[in-house]
N, C-alpha and C positions, 0 to 999 in steps of 0.2 A: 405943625401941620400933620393932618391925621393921614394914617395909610390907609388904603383901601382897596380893598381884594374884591377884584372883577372875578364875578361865578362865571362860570364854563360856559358857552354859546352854545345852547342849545341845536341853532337850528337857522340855516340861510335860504333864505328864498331868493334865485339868481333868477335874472331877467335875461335870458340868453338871446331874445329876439322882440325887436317892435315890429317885424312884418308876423302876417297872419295868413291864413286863406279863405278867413270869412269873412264875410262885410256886415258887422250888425251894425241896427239901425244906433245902436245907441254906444256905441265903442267910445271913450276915450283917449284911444292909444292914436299917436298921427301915422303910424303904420312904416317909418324914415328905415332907411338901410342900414340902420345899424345893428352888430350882432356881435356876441362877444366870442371871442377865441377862443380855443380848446386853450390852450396857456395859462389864460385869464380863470378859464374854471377852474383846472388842476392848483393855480394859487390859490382859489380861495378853497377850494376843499381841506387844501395843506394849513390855510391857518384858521377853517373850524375845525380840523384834529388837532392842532396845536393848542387850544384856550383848554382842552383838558375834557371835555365830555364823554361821558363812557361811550355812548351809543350818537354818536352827530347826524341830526337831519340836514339833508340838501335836497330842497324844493325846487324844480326845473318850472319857471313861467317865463311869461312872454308878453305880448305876442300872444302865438301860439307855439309851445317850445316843439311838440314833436317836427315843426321843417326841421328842425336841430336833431333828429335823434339821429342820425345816420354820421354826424359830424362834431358830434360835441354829448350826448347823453349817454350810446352807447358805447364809447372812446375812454369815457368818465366814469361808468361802473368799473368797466374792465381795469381801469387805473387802480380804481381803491380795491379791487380785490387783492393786492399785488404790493401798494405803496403803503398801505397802514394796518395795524394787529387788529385795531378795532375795527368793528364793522359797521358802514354807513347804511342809515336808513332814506334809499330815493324817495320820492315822491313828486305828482306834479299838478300841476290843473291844466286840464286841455280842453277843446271841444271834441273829441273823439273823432272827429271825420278823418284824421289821420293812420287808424290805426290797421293794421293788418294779423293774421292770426298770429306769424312767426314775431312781429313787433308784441303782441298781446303776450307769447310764449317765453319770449325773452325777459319780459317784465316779470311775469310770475316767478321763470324759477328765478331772480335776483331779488326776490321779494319785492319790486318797485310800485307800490301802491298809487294810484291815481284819483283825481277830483272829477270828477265828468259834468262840464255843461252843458245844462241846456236848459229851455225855458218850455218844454212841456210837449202835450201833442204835434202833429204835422203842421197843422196851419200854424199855429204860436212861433213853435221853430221855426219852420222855411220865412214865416213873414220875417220876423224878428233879428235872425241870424243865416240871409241866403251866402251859400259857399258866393268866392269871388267872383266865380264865372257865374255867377246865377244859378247855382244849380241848390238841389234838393240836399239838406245838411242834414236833416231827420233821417232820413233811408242811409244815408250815410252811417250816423253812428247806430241806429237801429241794424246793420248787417253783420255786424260785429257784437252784439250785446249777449248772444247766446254761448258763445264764447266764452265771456267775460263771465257766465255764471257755473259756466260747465269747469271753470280753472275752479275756483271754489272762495276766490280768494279778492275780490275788485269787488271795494265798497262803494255805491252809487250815488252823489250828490247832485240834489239839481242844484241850479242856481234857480233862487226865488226872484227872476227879474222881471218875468211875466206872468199871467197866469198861473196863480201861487196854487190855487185849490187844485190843477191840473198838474202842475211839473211834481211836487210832492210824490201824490202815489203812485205817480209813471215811475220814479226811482224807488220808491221803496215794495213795491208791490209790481212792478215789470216783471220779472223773471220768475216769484214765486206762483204767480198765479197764470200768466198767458203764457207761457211756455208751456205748461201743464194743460192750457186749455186746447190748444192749436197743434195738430200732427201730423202738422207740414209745414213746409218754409212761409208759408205768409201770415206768421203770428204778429209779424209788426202793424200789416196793414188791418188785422182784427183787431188789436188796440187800438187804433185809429178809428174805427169802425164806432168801437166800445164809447169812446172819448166822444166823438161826434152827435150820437145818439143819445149820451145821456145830456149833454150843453143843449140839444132839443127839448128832453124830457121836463127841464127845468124848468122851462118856457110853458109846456102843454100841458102840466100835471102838479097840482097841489100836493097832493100826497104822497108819499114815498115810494109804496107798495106798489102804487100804481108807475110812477116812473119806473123802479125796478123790472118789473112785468112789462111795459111797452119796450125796454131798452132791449129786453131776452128775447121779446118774439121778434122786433127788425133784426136783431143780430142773426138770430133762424133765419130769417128769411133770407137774410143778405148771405147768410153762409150757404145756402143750400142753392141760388141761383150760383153762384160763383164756385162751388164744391168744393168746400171748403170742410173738413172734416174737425169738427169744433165740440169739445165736450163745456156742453150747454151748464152743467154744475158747476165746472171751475170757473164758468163765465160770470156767472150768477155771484159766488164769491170772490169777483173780484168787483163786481160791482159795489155790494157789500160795504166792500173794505174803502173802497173810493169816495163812496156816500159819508162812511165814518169819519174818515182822514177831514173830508171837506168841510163837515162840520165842527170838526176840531181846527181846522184852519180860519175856518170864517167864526166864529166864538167872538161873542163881544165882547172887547176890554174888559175887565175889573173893573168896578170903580174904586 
């Protein structure tokens, strides 16, 4: 009989919870009360340090893990800093409606990397994914994003589960360009604004140039009713960049 040597486990992705606080329309989780114990984690942390890995990933999902952070995520950095020489790499997937600055701050300095859900502008999200109580899950994780770019450090994935050509450059192009456009607190709902106007443009304009141009002048318009103090070039390149991402998304197969 042959020996064989098990390589080092990388990396555990723990399900610490099937309850959530969102209701999407399309979930497969039954949502049951079970959840796992601090016990439970701290064992399995101890034997993915045990298999021998220099650096061991531990993935926090769910559910939605952060109900867990207060009881089981933050209980569990503080452990491994303490119980092993090596150092663990967290990480987790959430929908971000959970999160707060000091939860956002705590994560950073522990290095704790995160996956962020979501399926794209306001209406896609709220339809798609309304918090339990019915409430708005966009504006949610949208109050928290400025944050998350000002640490230097949270890298943005959507989930591609809805409108793919929309959630894309919401996460990769959010921050570098609406943040810079908007010099005041209501950059999320001018993204909104941006997203809206151009899903019209698509409808009412053949040409590019010409969509670009009608999406700039309502967005003026809507900023200047609303007083919204908006630098109209960083608007314009985010548009840009949106157009491009989209046509690299929608691209026809290979043959």
């Amino acid at each position: 009989m042959k020996n064989y040597t098990v390589p080092p486990i990388r990396n555990a992705i723990v399900m610490l919870t099937n309850q959530c606080n969102c209701r999407c329309v399309y979930c497969f989780e039954n949502r049951s009360k079970e959840r796992m114990s601090l016990d439970t984690a701290k064992a399995t942390l101890g034997f993915l340090h045990s298999s021998g890995s220099p650096r061991p990933g531990f993935t926090f999902f769910g559910g939605e893990p952060m109900l867990e952070f207060d009881s089981i995520i933050r209980p569990l950095v503080e452990h491994a800093k303490t119980a092993y020489n090596v150092p663990t790499r967290f990480a987790m997937t959430t929908n971000g409606t959970l999160f707060t600055r000091e939860r956002l701050q705590y994560l950073k300095e522990n290095t704790a990397g995160f996956m962020l859900s979501m399926d794209g502008a306001a209406t896609a999200q709220n339809g798609n994914r309304p918090l339990a109580n019915g409430g708005n899950s966009f504006d949610a994780v949208m109050k928290y994003v400025p944050y998350m770019n000002m640490m230097d450090w949270a890298r943005l994935i959507a989930s591609v589960l809805a409108g793919l050509a929309t959630a894309i450059p919401l996460a990769v192009k959010l921050v570098e360009y609406v943040q810079k456009a908007v010099k005041e607190k209501n950059w999320s709902k001018v993204l909104d604004l941006v997203m809206k106007y151009m899903a019209v443009a698509e409808d009412k304009f053949d040409n590019g140039a010409d969509r670009r141009e009608w999406v700039i002048a309502m967005v003026k318009a809507s900023s200047e009713t609303v007083n919204y103090d908006i630098d109209m070039a960083a608007i314009g390149s985010l548009i840009d960049n949106l157009c491009e991402m989209s046509k690299a998304v929608n691209a026809p197969a290979a043959g």
